[in-house]
Residue frames as qw, qx, qy, qz and C-alpha x, y, z in Angstrom:
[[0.489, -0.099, -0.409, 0.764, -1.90, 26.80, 182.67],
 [0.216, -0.225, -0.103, -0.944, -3.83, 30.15, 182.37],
 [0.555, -0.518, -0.299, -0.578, -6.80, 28.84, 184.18],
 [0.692, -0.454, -0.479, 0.291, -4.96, 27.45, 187.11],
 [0.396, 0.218, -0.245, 0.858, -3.67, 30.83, 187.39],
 [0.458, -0.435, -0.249, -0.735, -6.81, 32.24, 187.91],
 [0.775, -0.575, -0.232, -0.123, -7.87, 30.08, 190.75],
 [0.629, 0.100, -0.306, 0.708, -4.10, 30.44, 192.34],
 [0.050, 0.492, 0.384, 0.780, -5.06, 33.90, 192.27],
 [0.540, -0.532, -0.391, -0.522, -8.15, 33.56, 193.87],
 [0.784, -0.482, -0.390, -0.019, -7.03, 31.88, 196.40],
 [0.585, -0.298, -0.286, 0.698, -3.96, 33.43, 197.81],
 [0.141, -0.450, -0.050, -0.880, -5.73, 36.94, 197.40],
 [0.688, -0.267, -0.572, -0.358, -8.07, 35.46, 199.83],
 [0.759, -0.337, -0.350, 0.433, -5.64, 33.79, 202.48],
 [0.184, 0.320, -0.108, 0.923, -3.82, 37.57, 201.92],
 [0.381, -0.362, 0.010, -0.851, -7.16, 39.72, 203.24],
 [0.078, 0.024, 0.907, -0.413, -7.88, 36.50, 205.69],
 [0.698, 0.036, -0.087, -0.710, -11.28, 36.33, 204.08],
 [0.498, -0.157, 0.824, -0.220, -12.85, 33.02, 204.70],
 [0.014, -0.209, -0.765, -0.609, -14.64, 30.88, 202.43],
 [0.004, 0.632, 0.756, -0.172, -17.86, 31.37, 204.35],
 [0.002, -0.673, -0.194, 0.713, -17.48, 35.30, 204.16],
 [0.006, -0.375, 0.508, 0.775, -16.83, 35.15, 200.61],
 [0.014, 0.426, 0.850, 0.310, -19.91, 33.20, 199.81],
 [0.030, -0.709, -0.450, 0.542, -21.76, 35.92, 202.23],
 [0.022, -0.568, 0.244, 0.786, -19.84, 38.81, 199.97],
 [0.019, -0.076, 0.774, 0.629, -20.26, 37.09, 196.42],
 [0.843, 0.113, -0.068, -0.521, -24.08, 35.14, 196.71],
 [0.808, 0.240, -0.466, -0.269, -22.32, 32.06, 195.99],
 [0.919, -0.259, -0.241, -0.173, -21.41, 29.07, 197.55],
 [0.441, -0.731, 0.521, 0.009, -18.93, 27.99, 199.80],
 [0.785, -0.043, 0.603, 0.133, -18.76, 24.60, 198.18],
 [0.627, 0.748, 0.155, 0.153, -18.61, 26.07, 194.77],
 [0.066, 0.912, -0.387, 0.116, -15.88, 29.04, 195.59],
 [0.524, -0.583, 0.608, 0.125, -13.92, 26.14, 197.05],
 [0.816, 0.375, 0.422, 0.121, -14.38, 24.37, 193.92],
 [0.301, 0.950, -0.013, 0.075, -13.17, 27.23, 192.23],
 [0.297, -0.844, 0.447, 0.011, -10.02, 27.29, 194.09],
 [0.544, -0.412, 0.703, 0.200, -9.06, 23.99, 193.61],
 [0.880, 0.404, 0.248, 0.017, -10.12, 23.50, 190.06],
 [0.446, -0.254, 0.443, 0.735, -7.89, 23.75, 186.99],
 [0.161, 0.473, 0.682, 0.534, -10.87, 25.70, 185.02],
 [0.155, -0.006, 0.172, -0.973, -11.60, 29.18, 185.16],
 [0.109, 0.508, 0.813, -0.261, -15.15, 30.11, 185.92],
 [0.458, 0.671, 0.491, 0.316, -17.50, 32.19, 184.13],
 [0.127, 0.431, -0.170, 0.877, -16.44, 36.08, 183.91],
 [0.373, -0.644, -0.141, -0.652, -19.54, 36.95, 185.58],
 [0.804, -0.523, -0.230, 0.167, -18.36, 34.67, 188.77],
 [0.646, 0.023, -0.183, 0.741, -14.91, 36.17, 188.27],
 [0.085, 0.526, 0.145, 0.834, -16.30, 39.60, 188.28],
 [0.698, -0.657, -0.214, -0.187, -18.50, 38.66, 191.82],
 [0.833, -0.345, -0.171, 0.397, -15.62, 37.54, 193.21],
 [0.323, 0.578, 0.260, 0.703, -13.77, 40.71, 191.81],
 [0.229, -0.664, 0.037, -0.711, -15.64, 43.31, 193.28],
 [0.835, -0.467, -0.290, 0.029, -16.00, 41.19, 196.59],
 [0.678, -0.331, -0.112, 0.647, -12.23, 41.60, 197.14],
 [0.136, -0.906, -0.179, 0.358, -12.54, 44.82, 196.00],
 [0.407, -0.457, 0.532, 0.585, -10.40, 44.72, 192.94],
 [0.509, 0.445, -0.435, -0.595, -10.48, 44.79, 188.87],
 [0.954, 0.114, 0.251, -0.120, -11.86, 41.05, 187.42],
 [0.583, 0.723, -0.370, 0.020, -8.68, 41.69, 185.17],
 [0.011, -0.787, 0.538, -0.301, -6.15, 41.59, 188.05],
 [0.871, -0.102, 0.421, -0.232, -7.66, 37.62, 188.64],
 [0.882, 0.451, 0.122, -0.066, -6.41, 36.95, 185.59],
 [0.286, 0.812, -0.502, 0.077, -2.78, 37.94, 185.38],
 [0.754, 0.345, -0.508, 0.233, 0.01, 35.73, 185.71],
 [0.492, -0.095, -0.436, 0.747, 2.03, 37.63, 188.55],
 [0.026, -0.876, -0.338, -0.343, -0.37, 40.41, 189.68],
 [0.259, 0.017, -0.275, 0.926, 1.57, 43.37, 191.39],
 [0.292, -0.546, -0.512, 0.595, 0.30, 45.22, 194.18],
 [0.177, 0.836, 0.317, 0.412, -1.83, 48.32, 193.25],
 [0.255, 0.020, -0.249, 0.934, -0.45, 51.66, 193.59],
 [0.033, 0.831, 0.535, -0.148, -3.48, 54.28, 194.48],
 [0.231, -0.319, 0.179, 0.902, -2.78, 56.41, 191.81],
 [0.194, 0.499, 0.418, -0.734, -4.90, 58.96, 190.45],
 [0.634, 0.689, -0.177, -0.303, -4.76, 58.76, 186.54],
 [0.559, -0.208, 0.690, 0.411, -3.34, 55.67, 184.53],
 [0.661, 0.599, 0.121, -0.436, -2.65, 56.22, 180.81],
 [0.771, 0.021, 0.637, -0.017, -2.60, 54.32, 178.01],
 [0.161, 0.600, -0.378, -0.686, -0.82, 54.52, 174.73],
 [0.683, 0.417, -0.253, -0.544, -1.96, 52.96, 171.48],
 [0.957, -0.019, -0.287, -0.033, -2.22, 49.12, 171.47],
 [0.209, 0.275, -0.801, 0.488, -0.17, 48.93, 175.05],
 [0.710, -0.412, -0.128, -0.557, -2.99, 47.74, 176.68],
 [0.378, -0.322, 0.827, -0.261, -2.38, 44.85, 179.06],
 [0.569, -0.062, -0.746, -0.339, -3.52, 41.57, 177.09],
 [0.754, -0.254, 0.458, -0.396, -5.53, 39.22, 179.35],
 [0.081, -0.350, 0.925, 0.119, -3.63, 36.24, 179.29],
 [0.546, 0.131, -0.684, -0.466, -5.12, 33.17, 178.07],
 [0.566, -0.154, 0.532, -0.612, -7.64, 30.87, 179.27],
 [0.792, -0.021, 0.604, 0.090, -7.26, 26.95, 178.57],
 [0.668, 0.234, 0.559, 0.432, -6.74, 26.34, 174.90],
 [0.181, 0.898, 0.357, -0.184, -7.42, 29.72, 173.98],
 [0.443, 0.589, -0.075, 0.672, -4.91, 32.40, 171.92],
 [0.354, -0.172, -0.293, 0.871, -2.81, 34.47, 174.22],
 [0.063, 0.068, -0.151, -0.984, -4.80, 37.39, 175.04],
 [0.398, -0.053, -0.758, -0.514, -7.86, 35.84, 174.86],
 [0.308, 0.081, 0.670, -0.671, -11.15, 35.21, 177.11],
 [0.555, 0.325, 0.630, -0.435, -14.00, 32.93, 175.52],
 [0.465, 0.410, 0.460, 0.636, -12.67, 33.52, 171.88],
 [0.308, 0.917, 0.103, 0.233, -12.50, 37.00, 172.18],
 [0.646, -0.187, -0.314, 0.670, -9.63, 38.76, 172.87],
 [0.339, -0.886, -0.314, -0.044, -9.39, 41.17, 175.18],
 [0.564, 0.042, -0.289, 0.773, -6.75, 44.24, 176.27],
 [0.372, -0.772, -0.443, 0.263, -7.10, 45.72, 179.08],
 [0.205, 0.641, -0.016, 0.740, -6.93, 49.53, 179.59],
 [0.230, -0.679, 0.322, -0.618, -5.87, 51.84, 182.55],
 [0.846, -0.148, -0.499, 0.115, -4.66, 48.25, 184.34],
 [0.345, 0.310, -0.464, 0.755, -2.55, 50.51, 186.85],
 [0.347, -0.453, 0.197, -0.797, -5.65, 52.21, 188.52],
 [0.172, -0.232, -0.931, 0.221, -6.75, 50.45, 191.32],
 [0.086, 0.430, 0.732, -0.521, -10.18, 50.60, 192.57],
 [0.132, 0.024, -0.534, -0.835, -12.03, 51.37, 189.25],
 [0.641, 0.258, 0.634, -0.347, -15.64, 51.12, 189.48],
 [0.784, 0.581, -0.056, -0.210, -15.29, 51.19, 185.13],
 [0.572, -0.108, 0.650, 0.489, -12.93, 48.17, 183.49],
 [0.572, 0.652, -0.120, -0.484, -12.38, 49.87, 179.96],
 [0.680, -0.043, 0.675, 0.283, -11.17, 46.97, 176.93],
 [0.431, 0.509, -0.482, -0.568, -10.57, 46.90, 173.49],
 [0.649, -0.047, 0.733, -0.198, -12.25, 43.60, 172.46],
 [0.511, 0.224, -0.573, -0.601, -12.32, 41.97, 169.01],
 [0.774, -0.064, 0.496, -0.388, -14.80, 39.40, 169.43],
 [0.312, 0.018, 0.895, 0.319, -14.84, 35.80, 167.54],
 [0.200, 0.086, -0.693, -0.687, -16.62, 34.64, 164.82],
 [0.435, -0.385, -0.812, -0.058, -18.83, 32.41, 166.99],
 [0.405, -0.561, 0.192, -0.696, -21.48, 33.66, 169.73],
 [0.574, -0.197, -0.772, 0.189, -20.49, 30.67, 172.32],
 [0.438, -0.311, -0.757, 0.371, -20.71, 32.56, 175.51],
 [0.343, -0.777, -0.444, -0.286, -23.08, 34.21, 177.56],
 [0.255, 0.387, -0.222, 0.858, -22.49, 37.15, 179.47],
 [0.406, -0.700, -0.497, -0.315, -24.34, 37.88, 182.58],
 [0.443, -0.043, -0.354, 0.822, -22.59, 40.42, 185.70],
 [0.057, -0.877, -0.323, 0.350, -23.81, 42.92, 187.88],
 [0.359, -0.358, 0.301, 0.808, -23.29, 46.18, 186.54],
 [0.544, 0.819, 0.088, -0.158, -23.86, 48.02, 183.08],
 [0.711, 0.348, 0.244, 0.561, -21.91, 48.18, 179.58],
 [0.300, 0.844, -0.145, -0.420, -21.01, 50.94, 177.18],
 [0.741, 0.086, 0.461, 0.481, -19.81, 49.50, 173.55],
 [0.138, 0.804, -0.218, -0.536, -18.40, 51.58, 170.68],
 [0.798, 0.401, 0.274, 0.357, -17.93, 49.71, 167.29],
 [0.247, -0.781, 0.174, 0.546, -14.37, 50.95, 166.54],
 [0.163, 0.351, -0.721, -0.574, -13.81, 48.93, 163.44],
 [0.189, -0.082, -0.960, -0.189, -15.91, 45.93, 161.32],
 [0.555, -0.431, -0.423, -0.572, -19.39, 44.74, 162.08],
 [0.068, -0.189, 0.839, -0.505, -20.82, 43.66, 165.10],
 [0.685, -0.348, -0.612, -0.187, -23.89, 40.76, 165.77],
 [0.029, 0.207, -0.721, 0.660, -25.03, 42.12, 169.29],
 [0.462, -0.341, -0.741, -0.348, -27.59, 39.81, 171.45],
 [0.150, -0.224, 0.347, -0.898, -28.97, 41.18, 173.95],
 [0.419, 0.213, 0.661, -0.585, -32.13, 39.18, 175.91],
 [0.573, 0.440, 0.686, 0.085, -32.76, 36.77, 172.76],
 [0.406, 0.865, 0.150, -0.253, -32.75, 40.21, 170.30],
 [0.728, -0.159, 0.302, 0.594, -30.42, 40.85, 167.96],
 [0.060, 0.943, 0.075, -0.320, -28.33, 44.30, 166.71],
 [0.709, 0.384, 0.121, 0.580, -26.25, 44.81, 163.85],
 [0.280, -0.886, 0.035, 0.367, -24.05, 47.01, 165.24],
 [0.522, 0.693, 0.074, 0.493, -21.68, 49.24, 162.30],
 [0.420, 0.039, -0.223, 0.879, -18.38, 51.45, 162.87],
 [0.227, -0.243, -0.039, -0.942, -19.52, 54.42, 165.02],
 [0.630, -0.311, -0.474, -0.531, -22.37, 52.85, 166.44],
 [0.127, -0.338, 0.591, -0.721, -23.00, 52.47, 170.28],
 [0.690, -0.465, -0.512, -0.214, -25.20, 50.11, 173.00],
 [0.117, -0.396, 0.590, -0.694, -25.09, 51.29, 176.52],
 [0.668, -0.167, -0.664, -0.292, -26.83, 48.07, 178.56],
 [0.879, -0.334, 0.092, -0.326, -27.98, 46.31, 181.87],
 [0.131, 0.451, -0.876, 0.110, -25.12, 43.51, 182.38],
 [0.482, -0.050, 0.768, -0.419, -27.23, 41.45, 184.90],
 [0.838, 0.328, 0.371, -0.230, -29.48, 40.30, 181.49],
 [0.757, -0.212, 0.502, 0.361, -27.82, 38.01, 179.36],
 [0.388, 0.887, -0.100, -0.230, -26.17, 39.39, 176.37],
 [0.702, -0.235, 0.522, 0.424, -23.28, 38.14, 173.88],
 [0.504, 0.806, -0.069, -0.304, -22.45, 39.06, 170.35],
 [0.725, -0.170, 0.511, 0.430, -20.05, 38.28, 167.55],
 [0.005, -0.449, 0.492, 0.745, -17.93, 39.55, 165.04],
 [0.653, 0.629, 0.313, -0.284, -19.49, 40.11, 161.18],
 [0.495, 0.842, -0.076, -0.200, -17.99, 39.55, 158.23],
 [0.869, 0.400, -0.140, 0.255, -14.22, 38.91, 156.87],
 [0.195, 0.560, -0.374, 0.713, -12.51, 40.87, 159.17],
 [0.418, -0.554, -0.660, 0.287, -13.13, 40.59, 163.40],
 [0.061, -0.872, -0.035, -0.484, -14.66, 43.92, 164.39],
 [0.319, -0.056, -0.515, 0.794, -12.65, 45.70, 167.51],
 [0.458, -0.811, -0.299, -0.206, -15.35, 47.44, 170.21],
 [0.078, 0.251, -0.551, 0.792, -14.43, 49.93, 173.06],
 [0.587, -0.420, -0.666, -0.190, -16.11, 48.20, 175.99],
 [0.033, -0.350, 0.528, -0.773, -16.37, 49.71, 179.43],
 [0.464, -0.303, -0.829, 0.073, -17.57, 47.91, 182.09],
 [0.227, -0.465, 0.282, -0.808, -19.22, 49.33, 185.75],
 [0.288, -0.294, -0.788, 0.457, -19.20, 47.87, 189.03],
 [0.323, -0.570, 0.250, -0.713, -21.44, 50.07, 191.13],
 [0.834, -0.535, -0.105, -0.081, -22.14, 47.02, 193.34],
 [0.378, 0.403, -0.655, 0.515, -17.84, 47.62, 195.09],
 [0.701, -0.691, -0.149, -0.096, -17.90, 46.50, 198.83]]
């Protein structure tokens, strides 16, 4: 169910801001025949499309992902008390909360028109998927180890320890050890239209 939400989503955000498919390939890079694909599938697409599409309409990649999204407020400061984040809901077979085996909770989900998405992410055990999005990172190893890849290299990343990155080259990583490490991740758009 969680990935047809996502294209649901997609599309009646769309039909809302009367965007067409043709303008949204113009806005995104990508196809018309794809984005309609997108709409009608029952399988999310990668972040990094969700994140095109995202900044296209001019919103958070999170707010694709919610169940019932509610109408930003333009307000000036959203904060966030200790593990109330906003889970990101689940995506096919996946644990609640969850986005490619990792799970993800979203932070300052109220502001609208963020050019940084901040998360608390414990990644999986496994390094299945590839990351690739306009933009730049910033991690923070908050707990556990971290196995970050980064254009084929690879960084044992310890509590305390920090990578500030490129997005657009491919990069993924995975939890170390017996425990699943937790990272503060902050994303940046600068590419908003």
């Amino acid at each position: 169910m969680g990935e047809e939400i996502i294209a649901k989503n997609i599309y009646n955000l769309r039909k809302k801001r009367k965007i067409t498919l043709d303008k949204l390939a113009d806005l995104t890079g990508l196809t018309k025949g794809y984005l309609s694909k997108i709409e009608r599938s029952k399988k999310a697409p990668p972040y990094s499309t969700l994140n095109k599409i995202a900044i296209a309409f001019g919103v958070d990649a999170a707010s694709l992902l919610e169940e019932s999204p509610q109408e930003t407020k333009n307000i000036k400061v959203a904060f966030t008390k200790n593990r109330r984040g906003k889970a990101v809901r689940s995506v096919g077979s996946l644990a609640e909360g969850s986005l490619y085996g990792y799970n993800y909770e979203a932070l300052a989900s109220d502001k609208s028109g963020k050019n940084m998405e901040p998360f608390i992410i414990e990644p999986s055990f496994d390094e299945e998927a590839i990351f690739q999005h306009e933009g730049e990172e910033f991690m923070y190893v908050l707990e556990g180890r971290h196995e970050f890849i980064y254009d084929g290299n690879r960084y044992i990343m310890d509590k305390g320890d920090s990578v500030y990155f490129d997005a657009a080259v491919p990069h993924t990583g995975r939890s170390l050890g017996k425990r699943k490490a937790k990272l503060l991740a902050v994303m940046y758009n600068y590419k908003r239209l």
